[in-house]
LUMGULUM-819804 format. One line per field, with one value per atom (N, C-alpha, C, O): atom name; x, y, z. Coordinates in Angstrom, 3 decimals. Layout:
BEGIN
rogu <- c(CA	...)
x <- c(X	...)
y <- c(Y	...)
z <- c(Z	...)
***
This chain:
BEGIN
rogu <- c(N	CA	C	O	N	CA	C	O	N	CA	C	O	N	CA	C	O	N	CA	C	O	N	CA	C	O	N	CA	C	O	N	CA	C	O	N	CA	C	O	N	CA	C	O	N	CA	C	O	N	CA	C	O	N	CA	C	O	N	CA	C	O	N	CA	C	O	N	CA	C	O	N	CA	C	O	N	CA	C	O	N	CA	C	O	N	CA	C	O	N	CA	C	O	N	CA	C	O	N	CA	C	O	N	CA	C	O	N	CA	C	O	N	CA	C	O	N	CA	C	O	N	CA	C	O	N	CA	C	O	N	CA	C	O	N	CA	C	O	N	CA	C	O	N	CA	C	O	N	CA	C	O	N	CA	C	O	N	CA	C	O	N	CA	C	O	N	CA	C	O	N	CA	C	O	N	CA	C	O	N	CA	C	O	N	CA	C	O	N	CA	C	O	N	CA	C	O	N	CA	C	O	N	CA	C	O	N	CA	C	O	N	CA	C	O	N	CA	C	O	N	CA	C	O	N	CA	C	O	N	CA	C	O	N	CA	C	O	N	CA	C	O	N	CA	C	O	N	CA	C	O	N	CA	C	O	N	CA	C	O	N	CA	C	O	N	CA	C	O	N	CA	C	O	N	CA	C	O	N	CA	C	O	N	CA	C	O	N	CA	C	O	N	CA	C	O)
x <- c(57.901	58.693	58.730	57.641	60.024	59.932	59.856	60.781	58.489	58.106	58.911	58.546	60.065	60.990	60.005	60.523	58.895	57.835	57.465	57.314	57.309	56.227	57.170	56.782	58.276	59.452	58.910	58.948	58.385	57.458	57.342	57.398	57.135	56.942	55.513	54.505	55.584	53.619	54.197	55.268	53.043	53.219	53.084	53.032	53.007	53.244	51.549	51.127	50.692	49.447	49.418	49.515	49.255	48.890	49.228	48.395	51.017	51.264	50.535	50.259	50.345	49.874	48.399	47.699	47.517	46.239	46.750	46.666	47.505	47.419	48.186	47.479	49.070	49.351	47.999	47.663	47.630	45.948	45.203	44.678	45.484	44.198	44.767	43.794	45.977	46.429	46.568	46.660	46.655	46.290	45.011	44.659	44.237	42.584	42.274	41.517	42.923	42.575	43.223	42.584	44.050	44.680	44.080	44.026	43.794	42.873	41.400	40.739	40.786	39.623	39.784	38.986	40.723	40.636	41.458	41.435	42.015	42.442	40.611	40.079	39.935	38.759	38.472	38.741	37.865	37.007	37.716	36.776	38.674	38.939	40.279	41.418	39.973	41.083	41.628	42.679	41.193	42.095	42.893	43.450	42.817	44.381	45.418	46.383	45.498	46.403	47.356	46.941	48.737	49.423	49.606	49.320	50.102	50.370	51.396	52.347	51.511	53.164	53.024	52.406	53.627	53.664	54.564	55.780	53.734	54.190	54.360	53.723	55.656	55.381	55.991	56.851	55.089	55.287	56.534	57.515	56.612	57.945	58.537	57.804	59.434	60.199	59.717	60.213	58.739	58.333	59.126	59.174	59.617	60.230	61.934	62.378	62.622	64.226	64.671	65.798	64.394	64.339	64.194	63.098	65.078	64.940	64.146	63.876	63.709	63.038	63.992	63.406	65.487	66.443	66.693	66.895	66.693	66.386	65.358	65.458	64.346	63.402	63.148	62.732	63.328	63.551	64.867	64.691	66.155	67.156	66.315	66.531	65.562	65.360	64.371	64.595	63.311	62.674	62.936	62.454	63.632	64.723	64.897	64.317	65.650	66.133	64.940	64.808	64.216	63.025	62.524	62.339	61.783	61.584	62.063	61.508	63.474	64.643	64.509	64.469	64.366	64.306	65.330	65.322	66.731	67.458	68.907	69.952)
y <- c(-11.046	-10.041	-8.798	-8.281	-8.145	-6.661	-5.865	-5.686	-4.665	-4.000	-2.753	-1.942	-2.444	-1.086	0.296	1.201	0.250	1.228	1.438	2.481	0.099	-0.219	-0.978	-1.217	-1.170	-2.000	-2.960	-3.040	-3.759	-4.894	-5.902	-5.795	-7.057	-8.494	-8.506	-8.504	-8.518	-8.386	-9.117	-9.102	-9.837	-10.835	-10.219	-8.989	-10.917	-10.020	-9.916	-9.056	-11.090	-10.732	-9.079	-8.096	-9.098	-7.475	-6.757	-5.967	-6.485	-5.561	-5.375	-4.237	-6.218	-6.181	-6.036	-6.378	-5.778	-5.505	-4.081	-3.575	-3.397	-2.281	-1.711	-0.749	-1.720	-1.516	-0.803	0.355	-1.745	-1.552	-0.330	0.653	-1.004	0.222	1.557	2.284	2.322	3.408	3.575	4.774	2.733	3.303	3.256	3.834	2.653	3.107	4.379	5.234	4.462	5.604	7.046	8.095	6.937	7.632	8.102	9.303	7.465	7.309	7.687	8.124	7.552	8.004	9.167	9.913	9.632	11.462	12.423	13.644	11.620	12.026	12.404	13.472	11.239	11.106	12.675	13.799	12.328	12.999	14.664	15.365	15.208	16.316	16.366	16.183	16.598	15.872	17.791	17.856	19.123	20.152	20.571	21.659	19.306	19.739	18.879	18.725	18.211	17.028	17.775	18.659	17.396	17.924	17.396	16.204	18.148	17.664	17.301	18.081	16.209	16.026	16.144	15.293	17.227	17.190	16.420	16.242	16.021	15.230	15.964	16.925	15.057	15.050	13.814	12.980	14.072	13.122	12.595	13.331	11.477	10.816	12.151	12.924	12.111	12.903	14.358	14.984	14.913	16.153	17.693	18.923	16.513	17.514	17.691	18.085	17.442	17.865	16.268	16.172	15.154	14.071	13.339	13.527	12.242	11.280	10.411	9.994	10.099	8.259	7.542	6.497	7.207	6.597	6.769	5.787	8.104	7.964	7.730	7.307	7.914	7.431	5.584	5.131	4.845	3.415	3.337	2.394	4.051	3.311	3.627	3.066	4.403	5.040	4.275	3.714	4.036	3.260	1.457	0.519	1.598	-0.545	-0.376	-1.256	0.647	0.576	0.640	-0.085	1.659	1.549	0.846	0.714	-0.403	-1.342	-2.671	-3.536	-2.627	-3.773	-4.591	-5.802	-3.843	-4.620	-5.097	-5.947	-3.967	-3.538	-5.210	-5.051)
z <- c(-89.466	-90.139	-89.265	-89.019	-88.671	-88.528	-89.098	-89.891	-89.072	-89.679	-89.574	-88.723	-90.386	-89.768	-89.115	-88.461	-89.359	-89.113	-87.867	-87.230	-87.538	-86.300	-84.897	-83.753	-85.424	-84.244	-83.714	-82.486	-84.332	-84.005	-85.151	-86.376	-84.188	-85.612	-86.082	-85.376	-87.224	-87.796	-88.834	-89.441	-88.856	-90.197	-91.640	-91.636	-93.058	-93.916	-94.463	-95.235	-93.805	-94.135	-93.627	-94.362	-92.148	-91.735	-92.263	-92.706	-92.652	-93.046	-94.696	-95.075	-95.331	-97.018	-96.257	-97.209	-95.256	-95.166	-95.645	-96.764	-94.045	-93.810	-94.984	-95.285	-95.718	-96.887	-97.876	-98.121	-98.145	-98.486	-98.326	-98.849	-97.257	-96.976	-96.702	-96.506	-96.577	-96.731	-97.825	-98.090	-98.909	-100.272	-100.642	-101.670	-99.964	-100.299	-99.600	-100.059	-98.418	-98.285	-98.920	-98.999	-99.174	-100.097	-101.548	-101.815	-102.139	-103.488	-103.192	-104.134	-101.896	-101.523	-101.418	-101.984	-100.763	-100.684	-101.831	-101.979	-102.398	-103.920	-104.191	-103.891	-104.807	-105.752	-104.861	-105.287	-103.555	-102.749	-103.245	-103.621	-103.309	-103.507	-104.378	-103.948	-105.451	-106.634	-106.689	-107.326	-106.226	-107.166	-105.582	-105.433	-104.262	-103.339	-103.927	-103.178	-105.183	-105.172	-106.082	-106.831	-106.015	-106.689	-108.146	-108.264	-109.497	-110.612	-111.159	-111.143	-111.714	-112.290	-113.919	-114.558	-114.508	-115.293	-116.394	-116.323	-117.379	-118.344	-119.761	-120.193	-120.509	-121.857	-122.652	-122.368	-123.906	-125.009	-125.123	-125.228	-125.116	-125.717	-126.924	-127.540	-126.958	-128.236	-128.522	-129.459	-127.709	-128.023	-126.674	-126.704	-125.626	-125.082	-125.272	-126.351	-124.400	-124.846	-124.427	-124.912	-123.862	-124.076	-125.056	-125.584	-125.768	-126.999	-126.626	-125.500	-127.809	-127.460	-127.299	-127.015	-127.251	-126.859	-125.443	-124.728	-124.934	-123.743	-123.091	-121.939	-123.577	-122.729	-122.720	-121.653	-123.568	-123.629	-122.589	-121.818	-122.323	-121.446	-120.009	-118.935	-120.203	-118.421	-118.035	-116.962	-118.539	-118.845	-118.730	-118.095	-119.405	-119.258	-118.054	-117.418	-117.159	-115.927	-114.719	-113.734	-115.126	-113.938	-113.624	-112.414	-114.941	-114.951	-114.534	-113.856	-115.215	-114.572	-115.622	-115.402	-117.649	-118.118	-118.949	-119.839	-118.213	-118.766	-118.965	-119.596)
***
């Protein structure tokens, strides 16, 4: 497989190693210092200016359950 990243053929084992492990490492330095990480703020289904109708279509679609 060419890796558009790397301009090179790497199989899909390597790439799903290295995959991996940039999200372990990622999540390691999250844990390791969790107040540089940024916040996404959330809210409740139906409590902000969003419906629960919309949030089920946006939702069907993100998913692909649509």
């Amino acid at each position: 497989m060419l890796s558009p990243f790397r301009g090179r053929f790497e199989s899909w084992t390597v790439i799903r190693a290295r995959m991996l492990r940039e999200t372990e490492v990622f999540i390691e330095e999250a844990l390791r210092h969790p107040e540089q990480q940024i916040q996404i703020p959330t809210l409740k289904v139906g409590s902000g200016t969003f419906t629960h109708l919309f949030a089920q279509a946006f939702w069907a679609q993100v998913l692909g359950t649509s």
